[in-house]
Backbone as CSV, one residue per row, in Angstrom:
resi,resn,N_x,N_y,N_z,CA_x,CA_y,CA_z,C_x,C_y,C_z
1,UNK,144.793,108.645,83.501,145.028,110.017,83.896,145.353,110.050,85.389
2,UNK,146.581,110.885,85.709,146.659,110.950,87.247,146.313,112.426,88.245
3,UNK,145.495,111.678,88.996,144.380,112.818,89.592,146.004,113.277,90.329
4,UNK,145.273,114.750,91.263,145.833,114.953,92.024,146.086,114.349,93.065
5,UNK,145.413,113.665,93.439,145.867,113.272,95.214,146.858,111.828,94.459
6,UNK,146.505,111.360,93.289,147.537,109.970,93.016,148.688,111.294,93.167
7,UNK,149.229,112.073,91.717,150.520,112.664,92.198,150.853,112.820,93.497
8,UNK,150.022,113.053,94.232,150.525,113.505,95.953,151.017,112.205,96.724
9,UNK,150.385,111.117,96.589,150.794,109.925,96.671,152.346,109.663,96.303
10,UNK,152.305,109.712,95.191,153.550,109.315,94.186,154.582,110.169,94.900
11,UNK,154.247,111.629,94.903,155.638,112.680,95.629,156.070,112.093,96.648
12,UNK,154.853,111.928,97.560,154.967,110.913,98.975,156.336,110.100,99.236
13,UNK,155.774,108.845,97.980,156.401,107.953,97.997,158.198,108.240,97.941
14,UNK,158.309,108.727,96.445,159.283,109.509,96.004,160.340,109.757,97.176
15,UNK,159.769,110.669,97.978,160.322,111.101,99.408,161.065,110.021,100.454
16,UNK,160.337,108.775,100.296,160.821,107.665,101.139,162.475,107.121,100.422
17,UNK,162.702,107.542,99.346,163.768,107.092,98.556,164.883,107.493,99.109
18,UNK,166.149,106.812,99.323,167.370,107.193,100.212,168.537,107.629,99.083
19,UNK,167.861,107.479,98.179,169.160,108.072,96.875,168.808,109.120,95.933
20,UNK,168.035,110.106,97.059,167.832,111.362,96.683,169.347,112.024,96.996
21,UNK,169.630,113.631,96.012,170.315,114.599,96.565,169.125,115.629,97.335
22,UNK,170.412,116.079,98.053,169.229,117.069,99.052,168.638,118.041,97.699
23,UNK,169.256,118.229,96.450,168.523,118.883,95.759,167.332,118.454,95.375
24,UNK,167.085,117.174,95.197,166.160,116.303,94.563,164.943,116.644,95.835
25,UNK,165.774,116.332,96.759,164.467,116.026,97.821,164.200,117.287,98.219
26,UNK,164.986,118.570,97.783,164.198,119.834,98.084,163.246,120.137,97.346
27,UNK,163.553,119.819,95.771,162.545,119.846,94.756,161.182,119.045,94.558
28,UNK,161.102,117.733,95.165,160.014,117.014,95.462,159.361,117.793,96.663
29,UNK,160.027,118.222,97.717,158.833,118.535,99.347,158.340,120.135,98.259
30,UNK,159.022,121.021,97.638,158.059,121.848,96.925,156.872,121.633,96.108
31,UNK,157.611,120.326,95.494,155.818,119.895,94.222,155.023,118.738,95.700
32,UNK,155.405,119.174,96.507,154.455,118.155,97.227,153.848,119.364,98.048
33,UNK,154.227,120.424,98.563,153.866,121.012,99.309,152.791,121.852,98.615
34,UNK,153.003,122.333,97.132,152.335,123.167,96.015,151.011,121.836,95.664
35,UNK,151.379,120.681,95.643,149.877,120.118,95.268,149.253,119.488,96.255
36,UNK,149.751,119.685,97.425,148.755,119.842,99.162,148.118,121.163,99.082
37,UNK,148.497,121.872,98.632,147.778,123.555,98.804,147.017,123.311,97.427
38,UNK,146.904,123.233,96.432,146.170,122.795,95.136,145.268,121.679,95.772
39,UNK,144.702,120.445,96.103,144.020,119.724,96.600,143.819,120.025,97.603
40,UNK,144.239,121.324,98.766,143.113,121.971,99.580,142.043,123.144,99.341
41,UNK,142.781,123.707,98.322,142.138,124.858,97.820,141.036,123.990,97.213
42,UNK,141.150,123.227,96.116,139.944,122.126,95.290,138.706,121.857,96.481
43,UNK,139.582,121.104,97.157,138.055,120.991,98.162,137.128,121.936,98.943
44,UNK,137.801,123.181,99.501,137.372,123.752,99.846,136.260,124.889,98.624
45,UNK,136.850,124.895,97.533,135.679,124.901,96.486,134.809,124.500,96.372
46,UNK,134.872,122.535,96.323,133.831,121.739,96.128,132.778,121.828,97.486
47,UNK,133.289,122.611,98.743,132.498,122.655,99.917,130.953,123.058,99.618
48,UNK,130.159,122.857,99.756,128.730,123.297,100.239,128.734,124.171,100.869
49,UNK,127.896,125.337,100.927,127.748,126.327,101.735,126.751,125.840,102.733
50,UNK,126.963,125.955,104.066,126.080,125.526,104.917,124.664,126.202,105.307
């Protein structure tokens, strides 16, 4: 099963690829940018109240 932060990884990577179209690579920085805000929101859930 792939957690979130592996996908975020993977988009990452994805991104380093030079035989993207700028469409491609507009469409990856969105699912990368949407599961940076999804794995910040998560943690800040899992926070402890101080």
């Amino acid at each position: 099963m792939t957690t979130l932060h592996d996908q975020i990884q993977m988009l990452r990577a994805e991104l380093t690829s030079y035989a993207l179209s700028r469409r491609e690579r507009a469409q990856i920085e969105r699912e990368l940018k949407q599961a940076c805000a999804q794995f910040a929101a998560d943690r800040y859930d899992e926070t402890p109240p101080a």
